[in-house]
C-alpha positions in Angstrom: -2.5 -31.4 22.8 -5.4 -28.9 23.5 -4.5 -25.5 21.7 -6.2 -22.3 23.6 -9.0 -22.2 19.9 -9.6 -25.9 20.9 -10.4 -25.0 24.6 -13.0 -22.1 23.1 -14.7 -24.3 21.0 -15.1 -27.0 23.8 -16.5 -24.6 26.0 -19.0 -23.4 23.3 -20.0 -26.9 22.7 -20.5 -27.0 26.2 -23.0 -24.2 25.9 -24.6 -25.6 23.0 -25.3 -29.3 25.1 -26.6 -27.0 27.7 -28.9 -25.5 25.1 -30.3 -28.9 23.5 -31.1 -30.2 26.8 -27.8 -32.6 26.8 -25.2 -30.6 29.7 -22.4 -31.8 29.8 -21.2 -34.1 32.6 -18.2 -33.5 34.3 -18.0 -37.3 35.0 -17.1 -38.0 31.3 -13.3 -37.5 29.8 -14.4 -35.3 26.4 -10.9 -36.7 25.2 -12.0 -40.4 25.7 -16.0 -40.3 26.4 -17.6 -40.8 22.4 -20.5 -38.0 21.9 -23.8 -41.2 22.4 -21.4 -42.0 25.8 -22.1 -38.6 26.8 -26.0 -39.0 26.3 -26.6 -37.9 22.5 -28.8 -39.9 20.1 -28.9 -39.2 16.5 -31.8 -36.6 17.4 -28.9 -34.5 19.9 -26.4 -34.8 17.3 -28.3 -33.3 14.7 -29.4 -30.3 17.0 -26.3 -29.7 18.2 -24.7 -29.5 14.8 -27.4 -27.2 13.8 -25.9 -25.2 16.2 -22.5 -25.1 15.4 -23.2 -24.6 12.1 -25.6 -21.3 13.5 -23.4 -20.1 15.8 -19.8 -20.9 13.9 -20.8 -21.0 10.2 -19.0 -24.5 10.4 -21.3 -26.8 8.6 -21.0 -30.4 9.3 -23.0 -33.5 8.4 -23.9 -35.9 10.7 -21.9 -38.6 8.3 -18.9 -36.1 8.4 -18.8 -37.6 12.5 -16.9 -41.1 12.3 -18.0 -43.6 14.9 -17.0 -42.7 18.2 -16.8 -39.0 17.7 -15.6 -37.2 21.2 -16.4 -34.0 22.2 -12.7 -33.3 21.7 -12.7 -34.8 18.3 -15.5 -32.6 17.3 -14.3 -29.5 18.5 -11.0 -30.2 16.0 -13.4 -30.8 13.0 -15.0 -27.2 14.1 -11.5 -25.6 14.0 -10.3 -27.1 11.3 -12.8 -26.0 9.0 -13.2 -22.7 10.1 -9.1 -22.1 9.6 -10.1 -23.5 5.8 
């Protein structure tokens, strides 16, 4: 179940892809489509959780990301550490 936080945070990882060069495609299912499905390599990842930590204060390492990270997946993590 998608909370109205989780919804923010998708939309300002949405922003963020925009900003690394990676926009989000509206063909993929965030809740199904892994982060590399969506067009990230290791390089992406990395920038875009440069950004989350810049933008949220949320730091997380690229190993904190199990395989098959979604977008929906990651957007939890992002919540979930910023409620502590």
């Amino acid at each position: 179940m998608m909370t109205d936080k989780n919804s923010l945070t998708i939309a300002l990882l949405h922003e963020l892809l925009a900003e690394i060069g990676q926009p989000f495609d509206a063909k993929h299912d965030p809740a199904v489509a892994s982060l590399q499905q969506i067009g990230l390599d290791s390089l992406s990842v990395l920038e875009l959780l440069m950004l989350v930590d810049e933008r949220c204060g949320v730091e997380i390492a690229v190993e904190d990301l199990a395989p098959g990270t979604t977008l929906i997946g990651l957007a939890a993590l992002i919540d979930q550490r910023q409620a502590g």
